[in-house]
N, C-alpha and C positions, 0 to 999 in steps of 0.2 A: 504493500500500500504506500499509494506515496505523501499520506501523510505523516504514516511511521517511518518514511525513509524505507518500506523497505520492497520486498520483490514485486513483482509486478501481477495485476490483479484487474479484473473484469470491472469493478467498482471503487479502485484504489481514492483516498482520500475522498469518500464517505464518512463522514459523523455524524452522529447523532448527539441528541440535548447535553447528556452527560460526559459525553466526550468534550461538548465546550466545554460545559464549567469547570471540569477540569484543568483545562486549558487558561481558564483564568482565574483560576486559581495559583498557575502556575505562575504565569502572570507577575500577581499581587506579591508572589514568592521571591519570585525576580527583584524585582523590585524593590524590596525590601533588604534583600539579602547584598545587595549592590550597592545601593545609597543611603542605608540608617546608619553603617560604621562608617561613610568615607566623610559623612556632614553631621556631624556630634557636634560640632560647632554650627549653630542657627543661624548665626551670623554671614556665615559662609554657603547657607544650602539654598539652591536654587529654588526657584517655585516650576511649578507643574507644567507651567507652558513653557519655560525654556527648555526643560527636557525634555518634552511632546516635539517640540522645534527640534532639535539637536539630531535626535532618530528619524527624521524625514531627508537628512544630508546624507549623501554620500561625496567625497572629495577627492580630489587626486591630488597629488604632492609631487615635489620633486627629492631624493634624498636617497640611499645606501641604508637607512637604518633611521630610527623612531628616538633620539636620545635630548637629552634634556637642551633646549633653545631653539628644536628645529618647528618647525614651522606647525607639522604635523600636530608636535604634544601639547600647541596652544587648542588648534581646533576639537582636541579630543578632551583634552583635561580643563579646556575653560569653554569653549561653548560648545562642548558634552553632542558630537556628530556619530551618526548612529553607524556608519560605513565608509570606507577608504577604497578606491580603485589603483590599481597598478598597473604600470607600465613599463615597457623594456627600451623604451625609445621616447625621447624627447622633442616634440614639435617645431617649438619655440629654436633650439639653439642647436638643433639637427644634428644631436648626439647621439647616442645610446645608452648615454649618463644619467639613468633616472632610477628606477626602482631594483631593477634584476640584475645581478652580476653572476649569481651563481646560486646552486641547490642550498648549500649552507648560507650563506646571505642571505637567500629567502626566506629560510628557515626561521632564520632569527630575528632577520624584521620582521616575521610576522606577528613572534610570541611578543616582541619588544609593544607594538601597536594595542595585542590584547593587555599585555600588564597596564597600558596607561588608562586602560578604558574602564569604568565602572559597570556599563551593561555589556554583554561582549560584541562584538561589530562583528557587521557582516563586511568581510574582505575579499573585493570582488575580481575576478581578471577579464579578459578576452581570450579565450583559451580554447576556439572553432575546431583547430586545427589545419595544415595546409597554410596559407598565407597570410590565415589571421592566425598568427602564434604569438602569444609573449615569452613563452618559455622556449626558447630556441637550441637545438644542439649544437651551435657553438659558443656556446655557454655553458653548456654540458648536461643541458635536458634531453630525452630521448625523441628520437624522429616523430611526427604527427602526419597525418591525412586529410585530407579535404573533407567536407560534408560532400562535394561532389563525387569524387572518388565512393566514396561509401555510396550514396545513391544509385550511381551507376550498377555496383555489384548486387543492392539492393539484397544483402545475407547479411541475417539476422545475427549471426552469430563471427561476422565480420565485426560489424558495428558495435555489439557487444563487449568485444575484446577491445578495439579501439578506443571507444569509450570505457568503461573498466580500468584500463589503462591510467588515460586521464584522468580520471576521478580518484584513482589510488594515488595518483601522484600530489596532485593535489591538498588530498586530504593529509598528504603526508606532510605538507610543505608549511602547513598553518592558513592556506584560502579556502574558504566554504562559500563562496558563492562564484560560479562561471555565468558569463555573461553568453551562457549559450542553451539550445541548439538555436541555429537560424530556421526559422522555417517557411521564410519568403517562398515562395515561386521562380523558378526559372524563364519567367514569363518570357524578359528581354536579357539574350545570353550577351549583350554587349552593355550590360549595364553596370556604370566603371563600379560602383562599389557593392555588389550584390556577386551579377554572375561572370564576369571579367577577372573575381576575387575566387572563383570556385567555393563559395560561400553556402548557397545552395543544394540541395540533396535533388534538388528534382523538378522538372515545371508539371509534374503531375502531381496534384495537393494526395492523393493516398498513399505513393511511395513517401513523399512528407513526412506524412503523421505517420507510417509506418518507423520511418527512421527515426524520428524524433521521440514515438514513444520508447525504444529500445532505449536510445541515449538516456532519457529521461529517468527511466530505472534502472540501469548500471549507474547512472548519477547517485539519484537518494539511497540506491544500495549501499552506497560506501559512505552516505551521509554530507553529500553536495549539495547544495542548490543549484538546482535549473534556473534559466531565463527563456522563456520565450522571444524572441524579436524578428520582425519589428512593425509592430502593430500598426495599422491594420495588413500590412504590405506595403514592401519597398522594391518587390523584385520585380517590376515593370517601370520601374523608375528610368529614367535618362542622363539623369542627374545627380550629384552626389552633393546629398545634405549638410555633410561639413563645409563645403565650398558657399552653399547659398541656397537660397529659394528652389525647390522642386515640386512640380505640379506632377501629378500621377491620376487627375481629373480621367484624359482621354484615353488611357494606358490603364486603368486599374482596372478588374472586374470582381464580383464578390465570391469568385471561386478562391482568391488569395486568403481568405476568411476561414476557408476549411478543414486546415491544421489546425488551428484554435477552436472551432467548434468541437472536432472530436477530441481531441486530449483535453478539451474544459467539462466534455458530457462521462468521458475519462476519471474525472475527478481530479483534473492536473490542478493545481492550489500552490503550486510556488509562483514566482514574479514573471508577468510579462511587462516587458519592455517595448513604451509607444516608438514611433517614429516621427520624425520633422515635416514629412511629405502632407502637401496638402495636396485636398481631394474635394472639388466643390458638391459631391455625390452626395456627402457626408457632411461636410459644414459649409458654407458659402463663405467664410471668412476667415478661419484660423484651422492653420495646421494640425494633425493629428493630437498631438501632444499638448497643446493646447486648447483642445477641444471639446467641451463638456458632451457633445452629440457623440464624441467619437469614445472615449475612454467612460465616462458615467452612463451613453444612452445606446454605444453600438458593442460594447467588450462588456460591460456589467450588467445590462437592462437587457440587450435581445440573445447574447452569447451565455450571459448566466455566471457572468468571474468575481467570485469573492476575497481572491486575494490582493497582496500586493501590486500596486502598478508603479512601475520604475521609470522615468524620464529616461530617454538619450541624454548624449551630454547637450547639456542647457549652453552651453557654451560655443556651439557648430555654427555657423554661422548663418541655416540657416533659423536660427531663432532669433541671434545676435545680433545678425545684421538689419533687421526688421522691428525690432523691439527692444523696450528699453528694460532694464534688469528689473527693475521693481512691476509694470505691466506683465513680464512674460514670468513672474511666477506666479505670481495673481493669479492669471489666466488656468496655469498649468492647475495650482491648488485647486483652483475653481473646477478646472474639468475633470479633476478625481485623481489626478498625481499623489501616490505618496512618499515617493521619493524621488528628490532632487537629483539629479546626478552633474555635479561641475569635475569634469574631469582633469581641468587646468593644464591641458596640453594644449588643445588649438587654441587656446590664449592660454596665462598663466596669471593668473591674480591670489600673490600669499592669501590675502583676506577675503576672500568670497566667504568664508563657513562665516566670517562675523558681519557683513554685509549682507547676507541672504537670513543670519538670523534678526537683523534688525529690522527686516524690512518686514519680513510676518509677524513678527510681534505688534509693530506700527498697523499692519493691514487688519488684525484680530482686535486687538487694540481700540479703533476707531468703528468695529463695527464691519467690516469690508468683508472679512473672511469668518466667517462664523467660530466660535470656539469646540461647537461640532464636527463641525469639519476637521479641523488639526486633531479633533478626540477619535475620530473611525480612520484614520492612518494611522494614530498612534497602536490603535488595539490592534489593525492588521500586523502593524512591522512585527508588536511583541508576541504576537499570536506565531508568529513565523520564526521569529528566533529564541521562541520556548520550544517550538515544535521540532525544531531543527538543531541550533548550535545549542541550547542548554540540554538537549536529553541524546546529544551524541559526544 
């Protein structure tokens, strides 16, 4: 089941009543057991909406290691971000001086990241395989595969071992969440950042969800988080959303929709990840990600998804360059985002975790953002990482 993380199942991540309370009981457990010894001093304990706020971020950094003045231990130990993403390559200064150097490097900034953190973070990578790798064998991770490559062979027990794979490595490494499978469409095989990347398993949405459910359960088998992406579809796109503005209006159709139906009817219940791509089918004015029709009325209300929903990075340009940083989270929160993701590679700003949290507090604050709203993200993240990183 994959809400117990574990094999794969006709009805996986099915509960029932007691199963929640449970779950928030676990919760409350959490809770307590994380932040009553660390704020004994009142003086110094946050209130409820900062730490509500803090678990809707996830950040990227630049750095080799977590230790005391780097940029990281402010966002984690002062305004309390609920997820860090990594990277093996730096945008900005067209390195490879950023996160990864090696298996034991990793190793250790990973544990170093949990020590500073009072609830445990979800630490996320890009980990597809094939040409989306962070962990590269010349740094001395083991060789990876394509999702097309897998597709093609379309065997079960290919894909299995692939994934299995990764997900052991992983889990060894101190990351518990991959920012994977892809389950775009092959719609348009020359689309630079989809099928150009062999990103894809397939333009047939049932070998898709075939692959993806495999993935999916070798993942939570070994105690991974899955990501869905990239909602609602990007793989007839033309254009590549980190570059800017991508219309997928006259290119989309609602077959791209059908790996998320089935693994949502599934009972798939970890994180799908929106996309930038706008689509006037679906909203006539704002991109996926910021879209309350597209994330709260076409993924939650007609798809039926209860869990987490994770922004792309907020920072691609094509959100960036169209909007300004306090409207486009608005937007996003609005449309049912529960996590931010600034990845801080295609731009790089130390302080975005204290800019993005000043700016929801001021939007809750005044009335703009409801304080229910920050409260059914907050209970989704901890629902997700009592189910997942506290009972593995």
């Amino acid at each position: 089941m994959i809400t117990n993380q574990g094999a794969a199942s006709s009805n996986y991540g099915r509960s029932d009543y007691p199963a929640r309370m449970r779950t928030s009981l676990l919760v409350a457990l959490l809770i307590s057991l994380f932040f009553a010894p660390a704020y004994a001093d009142t003086s110094r304990q946050p209130d409820s909406l900062s730490i509500k706020i803090g678990q809707m971020l996830m950040i990227g950094f630049r750095g080799m290691d977590a230790r005391d003045g780097s940029s990281i231990e402010t966002d984690i130990r002062k305004w309390g971000i609920g997820g860090v993403v990594l990277f093996d390559y730096d945008v900005q200064s067209a390195t490879p001086v950023r996160n990864i150097e090696s298996p034991e490097q990793l190793r250790q900034l990973t544990s170093e990241l949990q020590q500073l953190s009072r609830i445990p973070l979800f630490i996320a990578i890009d980990q597809e395989g094939g040409r989306v790798c962070r962990l590269k064998p010349s740094r001395g991770f083991p060789p990876t595969v394509s999702a097309a490559y897998l597709g093609r062979l379309d065997n079960a027990d290919s894909t299995r071992e692939a994934a299995g794979s990764t997900a052991a490595l992983l889990k060894s490494l101190g990351v518990n969440m991959n920012f994977a499978p892809d389950v775009d469409l092959n719609v348009n095989p020359n689309n630079p950042v989809i099928g150009k990347l062999d990103r894809s398993f397939s333009a047939d949405p049932a070998v898709v969800a075939r692959q993806a459910r495999i993935l999916v359960d070798a993942f939570h088998l070994r105690g991974v988080i899955t990501t869905l992406k990239h909602f609602p579809g990007h793989g007839s796109s033309t254009t590549d959303t980190h570059k800017g503005f991508t219309d997928v209006t006259s290119t989309w159709s609602k077959e791209e929709l059908e790996p998320y139906r089935k693994l949502i009817r599934q009972g798939y219940d970890n994180p799908v990840m929106t996309a930038h791509v706008f689509n006037s089918h679906i909203d006539s004015l704002y991109p996926a990600t910021l879209s309350k029709a597209a994330v709260s009325g076409l993924l939650r209300d007609d798809l039926g998804f209860g869990g987490v929903v994770i922004s792309d990075d907020m920072q691609m340009k094509a959100i960036a360059d169209r909007y300004g940083l306090e409207e486009a989270i608005r937007l996003a929160i609005d449309a049912g985002i529960d996590i931010l993701l600034f990845g801080n590679n295609v731009s790089y700003d130390p302080d975005i975790a204290e800019k993005t949290t000043g700016i929801i507090r001021r939007l809750v604050e005044a009335g703009i953002i409801p304080a229910e709203r920050i409260d059914a993200s907050y209970r989704r993240i901890m629902d997700l990482k009592t189910r997942t990183i506290v009972s593995h």
